[in-house]
N, C-alpha and C positions, 0 to 999 in steps of 0.2 A: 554587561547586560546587552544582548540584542537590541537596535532602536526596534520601535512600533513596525516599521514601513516593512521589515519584512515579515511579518507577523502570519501573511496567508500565506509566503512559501513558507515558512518554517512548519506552521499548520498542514501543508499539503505533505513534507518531508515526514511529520510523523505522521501524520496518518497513513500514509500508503507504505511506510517500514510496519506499520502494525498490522496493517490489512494483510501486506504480503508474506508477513510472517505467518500467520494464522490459514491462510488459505493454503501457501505452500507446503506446511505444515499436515495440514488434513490433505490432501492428495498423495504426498511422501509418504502416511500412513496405511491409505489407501492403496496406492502401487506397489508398496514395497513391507517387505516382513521389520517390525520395530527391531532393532538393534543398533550397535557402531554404526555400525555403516550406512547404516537411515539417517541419523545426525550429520553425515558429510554430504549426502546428497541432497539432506531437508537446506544445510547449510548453501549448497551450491545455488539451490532451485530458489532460495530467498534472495540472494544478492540476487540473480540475473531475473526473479520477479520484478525487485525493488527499480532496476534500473528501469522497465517497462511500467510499472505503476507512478512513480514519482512524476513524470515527465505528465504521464496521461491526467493523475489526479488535478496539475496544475491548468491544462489545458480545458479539461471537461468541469472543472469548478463554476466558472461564470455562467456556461450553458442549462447547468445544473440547479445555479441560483434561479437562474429568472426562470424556469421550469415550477420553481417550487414556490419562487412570488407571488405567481400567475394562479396556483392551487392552493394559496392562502389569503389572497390576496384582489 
């Protein structure tokens, strides 16, 4: 079992593997004709999404809380 304490990265690791899958997915779509070979490029364009979404998701978290504090709050 994971302790608690990393509970927001872990949170930030999936979310931005899901987001980037999804988005890089529908652009792969978009650019390119669905086949084989859309699979290894959707493949490619997720990993070097994820490595730019995970870092930012963990960064822009905080800024994002007290943004939405502040609008409920």
């Amino acid at each position: 079992m994971i302790p608690r304490k990393f509970e927001p990265v872990l949170n930030g690791l999936v979310l931005s593997g899901i987001m980037s899958l999804l988005v890089s997915g529908v652009a792969t779509l978009h650019a390119a004709q669905p086949g084989a070979a859309s699979l290894s490029v959707w493949a490619s364009s997720w990993l070097t999404g994820w490595f730019v979404a995970f870092p930012s998701v963990l960064l822009a978290a905080p800024f994002t809380r007290s943004i939405v504090r502040r609008m409920v709050g």
